[in-house]
C-alpha positions as protocol buffer text, in pm:
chain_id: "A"
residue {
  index: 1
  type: UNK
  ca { x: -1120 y: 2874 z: 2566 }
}
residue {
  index: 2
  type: UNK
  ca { x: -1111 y: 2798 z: 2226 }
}
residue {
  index: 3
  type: UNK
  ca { x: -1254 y: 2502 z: 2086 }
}
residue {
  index: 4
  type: UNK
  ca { x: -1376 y: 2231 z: 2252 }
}
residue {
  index: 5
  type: UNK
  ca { x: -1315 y: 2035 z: 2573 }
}
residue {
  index: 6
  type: UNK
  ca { x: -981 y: 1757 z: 2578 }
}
residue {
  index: 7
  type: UNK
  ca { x: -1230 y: 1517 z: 2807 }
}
residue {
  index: 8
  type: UNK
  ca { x: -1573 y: 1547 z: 2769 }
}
residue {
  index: 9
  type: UNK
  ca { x: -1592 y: 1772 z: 2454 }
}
residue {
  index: 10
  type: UNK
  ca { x: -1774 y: 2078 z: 2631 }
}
residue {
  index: 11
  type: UNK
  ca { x: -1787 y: 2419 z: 2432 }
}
residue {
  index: 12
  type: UNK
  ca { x: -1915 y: 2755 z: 2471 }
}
residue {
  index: 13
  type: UNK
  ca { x: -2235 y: 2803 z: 2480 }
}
residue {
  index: 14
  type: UNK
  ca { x: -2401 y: 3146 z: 2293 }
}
residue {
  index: 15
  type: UNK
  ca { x: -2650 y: 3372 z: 2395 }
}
residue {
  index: 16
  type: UNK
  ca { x: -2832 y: 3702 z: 2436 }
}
residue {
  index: 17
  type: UNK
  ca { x: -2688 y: 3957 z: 2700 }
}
residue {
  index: 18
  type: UNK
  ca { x: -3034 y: 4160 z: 2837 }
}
residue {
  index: 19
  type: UNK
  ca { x: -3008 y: 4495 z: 2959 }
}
residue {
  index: 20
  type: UNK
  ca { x: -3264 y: 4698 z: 3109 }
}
residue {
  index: 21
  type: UNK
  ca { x: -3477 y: 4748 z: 2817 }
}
residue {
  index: 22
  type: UNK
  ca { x: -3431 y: 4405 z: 2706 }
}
residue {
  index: 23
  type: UNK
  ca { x: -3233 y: 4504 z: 2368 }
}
residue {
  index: 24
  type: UNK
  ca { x: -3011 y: 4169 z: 2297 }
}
residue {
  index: 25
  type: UNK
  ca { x: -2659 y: 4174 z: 2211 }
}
residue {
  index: 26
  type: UNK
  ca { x: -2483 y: 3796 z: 2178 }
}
residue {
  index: 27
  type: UNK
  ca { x: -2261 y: 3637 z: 2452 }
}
residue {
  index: 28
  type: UNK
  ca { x: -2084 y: 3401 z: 2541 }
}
residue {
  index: 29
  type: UNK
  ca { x: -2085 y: 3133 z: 2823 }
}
residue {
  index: 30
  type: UNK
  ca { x: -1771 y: 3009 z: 2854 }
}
residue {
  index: 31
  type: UNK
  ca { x: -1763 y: 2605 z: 3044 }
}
residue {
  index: 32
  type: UNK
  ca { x: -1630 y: 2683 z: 3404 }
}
residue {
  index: 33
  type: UNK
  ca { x: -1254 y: 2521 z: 3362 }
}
residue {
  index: 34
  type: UNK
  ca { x: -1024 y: 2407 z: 3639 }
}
residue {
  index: 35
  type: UNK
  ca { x: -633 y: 2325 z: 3659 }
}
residue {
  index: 36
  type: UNK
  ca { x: -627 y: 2039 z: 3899 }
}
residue {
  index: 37
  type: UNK
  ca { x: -414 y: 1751 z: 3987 }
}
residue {
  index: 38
  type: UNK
  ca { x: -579 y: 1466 z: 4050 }
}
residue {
  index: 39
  type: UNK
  ca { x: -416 y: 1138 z: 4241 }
}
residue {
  index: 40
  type: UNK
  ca { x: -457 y: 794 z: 4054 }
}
residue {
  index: 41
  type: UNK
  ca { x: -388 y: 502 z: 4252 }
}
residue {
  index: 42
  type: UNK
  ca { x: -368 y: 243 z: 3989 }
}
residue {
  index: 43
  type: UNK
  ca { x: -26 y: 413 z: 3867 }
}
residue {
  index: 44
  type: UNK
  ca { x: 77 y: 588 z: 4212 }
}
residue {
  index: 45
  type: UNK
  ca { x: 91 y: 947 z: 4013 }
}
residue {
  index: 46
  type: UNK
  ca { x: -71 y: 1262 z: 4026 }
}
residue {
  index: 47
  type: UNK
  ca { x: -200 y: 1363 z: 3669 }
}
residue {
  index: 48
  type: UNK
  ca { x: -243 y: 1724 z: 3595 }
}
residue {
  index: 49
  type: UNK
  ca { x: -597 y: 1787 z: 3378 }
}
residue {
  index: 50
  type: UNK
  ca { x: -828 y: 2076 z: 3303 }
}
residue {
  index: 51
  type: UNK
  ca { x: -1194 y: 1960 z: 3400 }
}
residue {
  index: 52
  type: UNK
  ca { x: -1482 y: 2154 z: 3456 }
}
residue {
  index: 53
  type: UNK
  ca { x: -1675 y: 2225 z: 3765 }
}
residue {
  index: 54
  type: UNK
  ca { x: -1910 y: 1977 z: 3731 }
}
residue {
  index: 55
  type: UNK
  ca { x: -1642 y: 1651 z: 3568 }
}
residue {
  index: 56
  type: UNK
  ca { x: -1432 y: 1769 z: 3921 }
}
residue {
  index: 57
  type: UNK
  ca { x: -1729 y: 1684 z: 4103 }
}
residue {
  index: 58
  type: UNK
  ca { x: -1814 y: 1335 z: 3915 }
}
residue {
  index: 59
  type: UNK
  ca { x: -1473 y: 1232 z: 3965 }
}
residue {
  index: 60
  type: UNK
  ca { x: -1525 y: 1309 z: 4337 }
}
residue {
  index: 61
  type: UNK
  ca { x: -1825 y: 1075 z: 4323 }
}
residue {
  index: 62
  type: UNK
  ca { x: -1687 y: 763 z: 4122 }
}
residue {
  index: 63
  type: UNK
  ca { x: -1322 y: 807 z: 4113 }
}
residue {
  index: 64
  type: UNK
  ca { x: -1106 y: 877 z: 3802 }
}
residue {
  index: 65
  type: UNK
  ca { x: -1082 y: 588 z: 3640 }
}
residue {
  index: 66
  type: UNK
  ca { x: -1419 y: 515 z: 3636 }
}
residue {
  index: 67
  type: UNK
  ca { x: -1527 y: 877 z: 3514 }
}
residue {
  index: 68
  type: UNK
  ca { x: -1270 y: 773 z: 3173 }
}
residue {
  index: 69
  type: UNK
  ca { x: -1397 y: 450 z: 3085 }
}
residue {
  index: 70
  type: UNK
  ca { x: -1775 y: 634 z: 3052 }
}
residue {
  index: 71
  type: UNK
  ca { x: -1621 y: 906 z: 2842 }
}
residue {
  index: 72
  type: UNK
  ca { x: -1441 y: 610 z: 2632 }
}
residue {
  index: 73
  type: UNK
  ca { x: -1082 y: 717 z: 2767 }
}
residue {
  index: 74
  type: UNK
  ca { x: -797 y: 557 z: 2870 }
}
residue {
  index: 75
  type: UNK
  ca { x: -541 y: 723 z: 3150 }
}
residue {
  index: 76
  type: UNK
  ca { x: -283 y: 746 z: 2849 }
}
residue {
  index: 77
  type: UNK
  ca { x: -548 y: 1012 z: 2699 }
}
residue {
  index: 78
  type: UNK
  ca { x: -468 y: 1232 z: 2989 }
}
residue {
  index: 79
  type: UNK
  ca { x: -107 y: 1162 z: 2982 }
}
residue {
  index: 80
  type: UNK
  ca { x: -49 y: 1288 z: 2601 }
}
């Protein structure tokens, strides 16, 4: 993943790899994306998005719409 997130503006995050002997080397954590479609009611469509793990499961919780007007986004974000 390159840059950052479409939604919620996630991004790798960069760390130290530990081995045995604890010598470093740098890492990254990449944001754990998903390909889902996701059924909005208001419109009667399915919308296609890539979310992370833990956006999938706040949308679960309080529904789509709501989870876009807390990020500051309208359905026609999603759309484009």
């Amino acid at each position: 993943m390159a840059g950052k997130h479409k939604i919620t503006q996630t991004k790798p995050m960069f760390g130290n790899a530990r081995s045995f002997s604890m010598r470093a080397t740098r890492r990254k954590f990449n944001p754990n994306l998903q390909s889902k479609s996701i059924y909005v009611e208001e419109t009667g469509q399915f919308v296609s998005v890539r979310i992370t793990a833990r956006e999938l499961r706040t949308i679960d919780k309080i529904g789509l719409p709501e989870f876009l007007r807390r990020q500051g986004l309208s359905l026609k974000a999603l759309t484009e």
